[in-house]
C-alpha positions in Angstrom: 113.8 62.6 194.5 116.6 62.9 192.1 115.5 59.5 190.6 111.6 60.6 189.5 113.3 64.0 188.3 116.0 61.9 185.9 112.8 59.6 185.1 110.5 62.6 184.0 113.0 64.6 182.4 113.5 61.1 180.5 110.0 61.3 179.6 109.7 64.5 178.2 112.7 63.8 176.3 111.1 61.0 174.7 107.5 62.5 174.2 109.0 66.2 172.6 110.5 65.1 169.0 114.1 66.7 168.3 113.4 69.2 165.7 116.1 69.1 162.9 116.9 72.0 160.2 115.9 70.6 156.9 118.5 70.4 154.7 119.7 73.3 152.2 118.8 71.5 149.5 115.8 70.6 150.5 115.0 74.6 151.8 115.8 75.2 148.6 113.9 73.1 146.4 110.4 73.3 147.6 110.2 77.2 147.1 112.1 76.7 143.5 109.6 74.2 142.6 106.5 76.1 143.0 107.8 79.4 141.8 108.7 76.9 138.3 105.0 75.6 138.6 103.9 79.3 138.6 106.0 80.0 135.7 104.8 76.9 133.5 101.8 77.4 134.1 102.2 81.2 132.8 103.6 80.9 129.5 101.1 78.3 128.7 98.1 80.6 129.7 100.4 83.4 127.7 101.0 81.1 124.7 97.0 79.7 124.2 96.1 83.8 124.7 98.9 84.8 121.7 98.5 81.7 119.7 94.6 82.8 119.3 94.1 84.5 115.9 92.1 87.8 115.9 88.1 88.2 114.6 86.6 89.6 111.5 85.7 92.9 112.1 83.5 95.4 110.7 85.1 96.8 107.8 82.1 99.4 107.3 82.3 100.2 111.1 85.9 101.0 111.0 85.8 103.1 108.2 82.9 105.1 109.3 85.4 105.5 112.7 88.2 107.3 110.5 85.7 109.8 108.7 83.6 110.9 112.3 81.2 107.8 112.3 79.3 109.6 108.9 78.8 107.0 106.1 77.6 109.3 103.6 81.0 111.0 103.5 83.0 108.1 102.5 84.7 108.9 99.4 85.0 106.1 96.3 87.8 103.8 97.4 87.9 104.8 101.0 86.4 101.3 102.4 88.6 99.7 100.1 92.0 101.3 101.7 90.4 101.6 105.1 90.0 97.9 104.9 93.7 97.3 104.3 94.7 99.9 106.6 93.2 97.6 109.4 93.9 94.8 108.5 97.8 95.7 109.0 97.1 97.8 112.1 95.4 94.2 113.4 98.6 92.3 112.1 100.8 94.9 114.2 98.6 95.1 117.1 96.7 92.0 117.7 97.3 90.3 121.1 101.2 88.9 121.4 102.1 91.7 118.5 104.2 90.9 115.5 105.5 87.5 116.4 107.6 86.1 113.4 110.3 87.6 114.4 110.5 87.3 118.3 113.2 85.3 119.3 112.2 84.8 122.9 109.7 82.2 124.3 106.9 81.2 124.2 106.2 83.4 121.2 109.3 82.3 119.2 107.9 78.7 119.7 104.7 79.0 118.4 105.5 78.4 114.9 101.4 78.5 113.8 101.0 82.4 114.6 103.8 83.0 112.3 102.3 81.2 109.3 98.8 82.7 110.0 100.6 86.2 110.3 102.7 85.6 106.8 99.5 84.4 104.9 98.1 87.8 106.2 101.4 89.6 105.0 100.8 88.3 101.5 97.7 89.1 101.4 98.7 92.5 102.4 101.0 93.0 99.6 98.9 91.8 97.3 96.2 94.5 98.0 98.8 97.9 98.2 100.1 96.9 95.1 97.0 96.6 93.3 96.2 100.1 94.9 99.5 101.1 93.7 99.5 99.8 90.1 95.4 99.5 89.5 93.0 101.4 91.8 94.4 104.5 91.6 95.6 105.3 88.0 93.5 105.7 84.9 95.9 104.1 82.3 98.9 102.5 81.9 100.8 105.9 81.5 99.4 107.5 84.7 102.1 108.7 87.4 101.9 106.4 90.2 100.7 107.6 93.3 103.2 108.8 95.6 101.5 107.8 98.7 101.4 104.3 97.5 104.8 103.7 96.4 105.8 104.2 99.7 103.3 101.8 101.3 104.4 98.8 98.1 108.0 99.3 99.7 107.7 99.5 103.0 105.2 96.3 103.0 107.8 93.9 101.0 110.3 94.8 103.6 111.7 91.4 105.0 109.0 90.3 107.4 111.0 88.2 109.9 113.9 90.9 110.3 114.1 91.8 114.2 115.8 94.9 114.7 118.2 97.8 112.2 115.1 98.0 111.3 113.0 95.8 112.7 109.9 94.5 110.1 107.7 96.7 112.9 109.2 99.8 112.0 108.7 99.0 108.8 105.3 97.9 108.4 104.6 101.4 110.5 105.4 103.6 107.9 104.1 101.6 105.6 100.5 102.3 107.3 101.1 105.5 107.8 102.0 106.3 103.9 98.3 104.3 103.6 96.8 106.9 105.9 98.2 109.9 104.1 96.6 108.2 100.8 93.2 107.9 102.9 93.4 111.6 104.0 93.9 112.4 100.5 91.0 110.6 98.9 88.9 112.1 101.5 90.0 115.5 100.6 89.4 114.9 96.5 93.4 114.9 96.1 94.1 111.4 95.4 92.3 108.8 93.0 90.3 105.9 93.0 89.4 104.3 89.6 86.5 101.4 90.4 86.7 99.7 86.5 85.8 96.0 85.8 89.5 95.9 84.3 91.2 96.9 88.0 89.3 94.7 89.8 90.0 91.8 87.2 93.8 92.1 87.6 93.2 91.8 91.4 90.8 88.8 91.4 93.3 87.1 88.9 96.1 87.5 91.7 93.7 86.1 94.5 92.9 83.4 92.4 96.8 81.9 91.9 96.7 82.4 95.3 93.5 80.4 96.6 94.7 77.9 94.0 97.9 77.2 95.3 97.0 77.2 98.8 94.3 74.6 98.2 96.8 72.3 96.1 98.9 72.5 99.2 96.5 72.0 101.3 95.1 68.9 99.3 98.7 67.3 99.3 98.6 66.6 102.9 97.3 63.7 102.1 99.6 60.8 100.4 96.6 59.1 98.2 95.9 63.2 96.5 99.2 63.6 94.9 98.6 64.4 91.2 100.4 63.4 88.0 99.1 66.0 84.7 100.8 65.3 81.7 100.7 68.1 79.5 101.6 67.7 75.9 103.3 70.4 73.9 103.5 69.3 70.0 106.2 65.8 70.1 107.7 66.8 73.7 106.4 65.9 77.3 106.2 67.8 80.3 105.5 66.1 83.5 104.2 68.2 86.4 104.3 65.9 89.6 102.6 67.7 92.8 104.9 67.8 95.6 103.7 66.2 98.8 103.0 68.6 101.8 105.6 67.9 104.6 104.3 66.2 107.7 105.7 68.7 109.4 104.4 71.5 107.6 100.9 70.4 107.4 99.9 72.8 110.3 101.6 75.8 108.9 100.2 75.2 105.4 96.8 75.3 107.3 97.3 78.3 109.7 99.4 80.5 106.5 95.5 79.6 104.1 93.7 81.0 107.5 95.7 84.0 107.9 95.5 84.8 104.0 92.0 84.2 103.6 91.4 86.5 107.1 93.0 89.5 105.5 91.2 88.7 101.7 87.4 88.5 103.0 87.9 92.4 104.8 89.3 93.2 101.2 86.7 91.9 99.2 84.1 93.8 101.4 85.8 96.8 100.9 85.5 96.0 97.5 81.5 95.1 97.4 80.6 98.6 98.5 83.2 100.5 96.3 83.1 98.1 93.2 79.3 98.5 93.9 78.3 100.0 90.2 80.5 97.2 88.8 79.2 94.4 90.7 75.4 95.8 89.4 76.0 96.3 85.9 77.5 92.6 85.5 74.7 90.9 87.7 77.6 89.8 90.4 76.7 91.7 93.3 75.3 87.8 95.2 78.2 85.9 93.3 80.7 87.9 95.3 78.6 87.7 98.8 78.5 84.0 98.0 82.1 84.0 97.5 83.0 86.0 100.7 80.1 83.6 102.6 82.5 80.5 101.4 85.6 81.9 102.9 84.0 82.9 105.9 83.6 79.2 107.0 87.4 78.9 107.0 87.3 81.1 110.0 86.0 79.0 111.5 86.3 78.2 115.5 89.2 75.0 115.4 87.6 72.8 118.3 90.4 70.7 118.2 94.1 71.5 120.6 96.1 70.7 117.3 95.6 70.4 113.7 94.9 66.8 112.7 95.7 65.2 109.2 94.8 61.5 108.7 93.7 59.8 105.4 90.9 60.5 103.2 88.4 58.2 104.7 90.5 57.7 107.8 89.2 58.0 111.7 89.9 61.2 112.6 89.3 64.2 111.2 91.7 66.1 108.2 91.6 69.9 108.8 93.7 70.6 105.5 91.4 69.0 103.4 88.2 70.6 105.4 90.0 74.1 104.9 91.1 72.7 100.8 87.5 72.2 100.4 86.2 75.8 101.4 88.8 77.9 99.4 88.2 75.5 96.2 84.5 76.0 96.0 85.5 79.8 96.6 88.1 79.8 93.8 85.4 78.2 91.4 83.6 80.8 92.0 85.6 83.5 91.9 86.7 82.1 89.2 83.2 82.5 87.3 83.0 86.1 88.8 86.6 86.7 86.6 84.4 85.0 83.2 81.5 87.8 84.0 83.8 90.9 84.4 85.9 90.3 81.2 82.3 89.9 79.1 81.4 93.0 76.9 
């Protein structure tokens, strides 16, 4: 009896496996594994949803918003500074925020939002201060606008300062003097001068701009780099066309997109406001045409990153697809500038 006992207790020793404790490390690991899976997998799903730059949007719809959704009581110059208005409420608000001067990931990694946001700022600039020193004064002797000055200040603040202030805080007032100017020309109290002169001085300042970004743009490639030799009486002066980092290359692209974003919203601001102008010089279609050309830089980028090989090469060269657009722009704009300085 006490021999089949010992034998089946044997048995059921040998059938049940001993069930060990795993070890710490290993109780540790598995949990700490997935939960850094989960967390991966997070800041890339946050980083593509940050990294994703904002639509056009409706500049006549927006400004129509501000006055009670009535077109017919927008004043001269109201589409113009609504326009800009947005455009920095869009920079301050889009999804992700103001990211050039975050300093913790993933936004502080993601080098292209930055670009795009400071082609965007310059842009921004750009457009107050012609408001500032053109749009809104009658001659060269008029008192600037108060409203104005404020807004040029605030707006050339530093734009990757983080905090004491923070380039946030700053931009904020900046928008808010912009708003007191819209109240005002809404109410009759502020100004709004829509001469072929102003807009001249503007389009001359977009037009440095387009041009430089597309010579930037065009020396990411090694075979474009130009040589002009420009003769001045008996001396020389050689002008040799820096080549575009490698590493640059996407930024260059990303800082012409973000500029380019904020300009078209400008310029059809100033189609309806410049309207009279645009008539009287036959370039009412030259300026749609112009606005059409830099709406193809906008634009979906099918493409994960931004690819740059050689003129005829394989792939693809973004730069020089986005070069292209703003040139044929440029020309034209160019051609508009001829047209508004004629008698």
């Amino acid at each position: 009896m006490n021999a089949l006992s010992d034998s089946s207790e044997n048995m059921e020793t040998t059938l049940v496996p001993s069930s060990k404790p795993l070890p710490r490390w290993r109780r540790f690991l598995l949990p700490s594994s997935l939960l850094g899976c989960v967390v991966v997998l997070f800041l890339v799903a946050l980083s593509i949803y940050v990294s994703r730059g904002p639509a056009l949007f409706d500049v006549m719809e927006k400004a129509r918003a501000k006055v009670g959704g009535d077109s017919g009581a927008l004043k001269r110059g109201y589409l113009t500074t609504s326009a800009i208005y947005h455009v920095g409420e869009t920079l301050l608000n889009k999804p992700g925020g103001y990211q050039t001067n975050d300093v913790l990931p993933p936004t502080a990694l993601l080098d292209n939002m930055s670009s795009w946001e400071f082609g965007v700022v310059v842009e921004l600039r750009d457009a107050v201060r012609s408001l500032r020193n053109d749009f809104s004064r009658a001659q060269t002797q008029s008192i600037e606008d108060r409203d104005l000055m404020t807004a040029d200040s605030q707006f050339h603040f530093d734009h990757t300062r983080l905090m004491l202030p923070s380039t946030e805080e700053e931009f904020s007032k900046g928008l808010e003097a912009l708003q007191r100017y819209l109240d005002r020309l809404q109410k009759g109290d502020a100004h709004f001068y829509n001469r072929a002169d102003n807009l001249n001085f503007y389009l001359a300042t977009v037009e440095k701009r387009l041009g430089s970004l597309s010579q930037r743009l065009s020396n990411s490639v090694r075979e474009s780099y130009l040589r002009e030799l420009i003769h001045d009486n008996e001396d020389a002066l050689v002008e040799v066309a820096e080549p575009t980092p490698w590493t640059e290359i996407d930024n260059v692209f990303f800082e012409a997109r973000g500029y380019v974003w904020a300009l078209i919203h400008t310029l059809r601001g100033i189609q309806v406001d410049f309207d009279t102008v645009l008539e009287n010089k036959n370039a009412t279609e030259m300026l749609e045409r112009i606005i059409e050309k830099l709406e193809n830089t906008q634009r979906s980028i099918m493409s994960p990153v931004i690819l740059n090989s050689s003129g005829f090469g394989m792939l693809t060269n973004h730069s020089l697809v986005m070069a292209s657009y703003i040139s044929r722009a440029n020309a034209a704009l160019i051609d508009l500038r001829r047209l508004l300085q004629e008698g």
